[in-house]
C-alpha positions as CSV (number, residue, x, y, z in Angstrom):
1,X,24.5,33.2,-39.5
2,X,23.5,36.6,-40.3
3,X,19.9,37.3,-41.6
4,X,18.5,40.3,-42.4
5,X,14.5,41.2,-43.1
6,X,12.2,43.6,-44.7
7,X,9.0,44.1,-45.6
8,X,9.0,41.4,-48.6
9,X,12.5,40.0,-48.4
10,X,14.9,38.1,-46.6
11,X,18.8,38.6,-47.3
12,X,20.9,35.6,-45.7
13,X,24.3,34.7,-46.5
14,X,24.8,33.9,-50.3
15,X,27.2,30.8,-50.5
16,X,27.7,27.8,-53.0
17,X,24.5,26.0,-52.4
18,X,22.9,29.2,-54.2
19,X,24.7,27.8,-58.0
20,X,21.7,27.7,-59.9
21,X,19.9,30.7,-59.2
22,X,23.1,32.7,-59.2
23,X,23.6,31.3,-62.6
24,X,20.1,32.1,-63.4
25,X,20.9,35.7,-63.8
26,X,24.8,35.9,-63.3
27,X,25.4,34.5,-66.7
28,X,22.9,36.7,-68.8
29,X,24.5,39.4,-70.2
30,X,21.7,41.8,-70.0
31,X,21.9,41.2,-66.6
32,X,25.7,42.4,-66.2
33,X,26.1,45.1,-68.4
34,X,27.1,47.4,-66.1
35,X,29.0,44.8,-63.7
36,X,32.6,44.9,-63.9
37,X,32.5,41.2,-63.3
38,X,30.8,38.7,-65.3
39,X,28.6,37.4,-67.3
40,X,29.7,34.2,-65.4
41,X,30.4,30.6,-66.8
42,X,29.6,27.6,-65.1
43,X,32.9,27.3,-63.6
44,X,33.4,31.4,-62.9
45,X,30.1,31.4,-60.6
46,X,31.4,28.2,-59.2
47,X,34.3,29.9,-58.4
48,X,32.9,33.0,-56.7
49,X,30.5,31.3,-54.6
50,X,33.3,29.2,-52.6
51,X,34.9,32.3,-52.1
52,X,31.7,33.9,-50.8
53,X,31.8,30.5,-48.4
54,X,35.2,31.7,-47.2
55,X,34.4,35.1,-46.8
56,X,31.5,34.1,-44.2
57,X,34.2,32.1,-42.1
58,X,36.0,35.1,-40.9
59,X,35.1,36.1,-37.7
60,X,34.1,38.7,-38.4
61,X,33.4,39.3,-41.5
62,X,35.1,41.4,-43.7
63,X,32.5,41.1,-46.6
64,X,28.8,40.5,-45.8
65,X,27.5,38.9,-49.2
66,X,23.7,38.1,-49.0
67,X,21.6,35.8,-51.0
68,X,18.1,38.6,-52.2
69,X,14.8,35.8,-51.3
70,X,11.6,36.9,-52.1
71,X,9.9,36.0,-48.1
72,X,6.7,34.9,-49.7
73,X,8.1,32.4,-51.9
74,X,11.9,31.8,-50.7
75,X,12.7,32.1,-54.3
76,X,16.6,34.5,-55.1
77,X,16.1,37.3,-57.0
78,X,20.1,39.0,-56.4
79,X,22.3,39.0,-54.6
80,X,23.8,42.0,-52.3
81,X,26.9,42.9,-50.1
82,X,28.6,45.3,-47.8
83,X,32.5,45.3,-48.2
84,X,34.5,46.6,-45.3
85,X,36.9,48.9,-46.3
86,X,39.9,48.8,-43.7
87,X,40.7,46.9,-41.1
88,X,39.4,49.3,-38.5
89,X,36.1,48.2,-40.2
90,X,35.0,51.8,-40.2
91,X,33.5,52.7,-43.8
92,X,31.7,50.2,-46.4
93,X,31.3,50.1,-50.1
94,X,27.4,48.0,-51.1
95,X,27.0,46.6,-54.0
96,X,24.7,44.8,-55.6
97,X,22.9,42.1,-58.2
98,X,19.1,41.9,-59.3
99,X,17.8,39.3,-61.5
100,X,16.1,41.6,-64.8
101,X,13.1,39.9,-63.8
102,X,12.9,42.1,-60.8
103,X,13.7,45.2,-61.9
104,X,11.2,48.6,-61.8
105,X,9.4,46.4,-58.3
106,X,11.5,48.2,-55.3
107,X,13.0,45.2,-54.5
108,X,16.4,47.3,-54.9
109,X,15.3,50.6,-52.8
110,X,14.3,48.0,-50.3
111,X,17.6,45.7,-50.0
112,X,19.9,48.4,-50.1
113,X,17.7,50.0,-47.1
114,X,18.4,46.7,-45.3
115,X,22.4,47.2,-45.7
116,X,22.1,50.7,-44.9
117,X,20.5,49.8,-41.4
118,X,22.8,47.1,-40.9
119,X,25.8,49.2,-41.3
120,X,25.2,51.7,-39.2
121,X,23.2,50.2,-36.7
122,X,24.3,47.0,-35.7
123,X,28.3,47.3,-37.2
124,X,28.4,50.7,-36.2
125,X,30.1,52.1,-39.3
126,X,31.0,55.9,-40.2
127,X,30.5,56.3,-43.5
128,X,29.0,53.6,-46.6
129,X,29.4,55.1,-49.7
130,X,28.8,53.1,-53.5
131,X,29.8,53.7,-56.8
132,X,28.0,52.9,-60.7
133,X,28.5,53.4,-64.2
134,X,26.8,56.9,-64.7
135,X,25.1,55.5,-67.4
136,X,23.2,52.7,-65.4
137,X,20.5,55.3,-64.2
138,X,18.5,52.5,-62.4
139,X,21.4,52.3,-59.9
140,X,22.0,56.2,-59.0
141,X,18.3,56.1,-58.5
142,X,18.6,53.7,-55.7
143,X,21.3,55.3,-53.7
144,X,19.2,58.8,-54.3
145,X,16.2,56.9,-53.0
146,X,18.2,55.4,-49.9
147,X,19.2,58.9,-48.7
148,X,23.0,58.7,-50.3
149,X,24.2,61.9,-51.9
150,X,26.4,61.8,-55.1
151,X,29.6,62.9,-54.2
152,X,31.4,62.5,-57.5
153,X,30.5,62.3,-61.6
154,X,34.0,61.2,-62.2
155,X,34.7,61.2,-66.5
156,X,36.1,58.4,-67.9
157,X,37.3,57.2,-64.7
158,X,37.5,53.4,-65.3
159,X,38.6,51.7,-68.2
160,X,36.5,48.1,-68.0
161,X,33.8,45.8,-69.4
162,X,30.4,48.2,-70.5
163,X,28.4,45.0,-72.6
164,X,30.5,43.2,-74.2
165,X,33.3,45.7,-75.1
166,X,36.0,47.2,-73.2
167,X,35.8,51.3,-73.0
168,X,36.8,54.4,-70.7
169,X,33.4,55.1,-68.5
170,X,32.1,57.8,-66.4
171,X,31.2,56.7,-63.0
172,X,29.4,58.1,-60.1
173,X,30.8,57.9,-56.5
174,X,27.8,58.2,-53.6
175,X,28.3,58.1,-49.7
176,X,26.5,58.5,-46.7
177,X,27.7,59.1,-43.2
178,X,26.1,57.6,-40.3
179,X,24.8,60.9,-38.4
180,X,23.3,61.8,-42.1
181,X,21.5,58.2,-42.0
182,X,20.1,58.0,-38.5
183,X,19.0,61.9,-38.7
């Protein structure tokens, strides 16, 4: 299985035995305002996390989803991904999940840096590229961090869940090509 390592974390594949501290943050609202997935119930997280089993059986991988651990303590903090667009397995979307507990510490800069290197280093992709609400400033400021341009302030581009309501949201679009990343 496929682990990655930084300074203070370790990412390794997320999967079903990782219920409760999915749940720990998955089903607080706070925690998904800006997700278009979510908050989770029991059953919902249950759900994802045998598809996240599945999606670690193909070989290879179309979709990388990673368990966040704090290497100090072992404890989950998020959870984080890389999602192959195409079958020529060429560009990547990331995305991501951080337990509020963890926010404002880097930990996000720091995963995100992690899936950048693994994309273009060892499965050689062209381009990764991510998108957020343009109202969930925490998250542009990660991709800015990490080197990715915005590319796009699309208005009320997607019409989804923002908190508890449905509503037509602005989103922005970021990329990175690979000669931009190991430059």
């Amino acid at each position: 299985m496929i682990t990655l390592e930084t300074e203070r974390l370790i990412l390794r594949p997320l999967g079903s035995g990782d219920f409760d501290a999915f749940y720990s943050y998955g089903s607080v609202p706070e925690n998904m305002t800006y997700m278009i997935f979510g908050p989770y119930t029991p059953e919902t997280a249950k759900r994802y996390l045998e598809i996240v089993d599945k999606w670690w059986k193909d070989d290879p991988p179309k979709i990388y989803e990673f368990a966040v651990t704090l290497k100090d303590s072992g404890k989950m903090i998020g959870n984080c991904g890389l999602y192959m667009d195409d079958e020529r397995r060429a560009t990547g979307m990331l995305g991501w999940c951080e337990h509020r507990d963890y926010w404002n510490k880097g930990y996000a800069t720091e995963f995100v840096r992690a899936l950048l290197k693994f994309g273009f280093e060892d499965l050689n992709l062209h381009r990764i590229h991510a998108e957020c609400n343009a109202a969930n400033t925490a998250s542009a400021k990660v991709m800015e961090r990490v080197g990715m341009r915005r590319e796009g302030h699309f208005i009320k581009n997607r019409y989804d869940r923002v908190g508890d309501q449905k509503m037509w949201y602005d989103e922005y679009f970021y990329g990175i090509l690979r000669e931009e990343y190991l430059a």
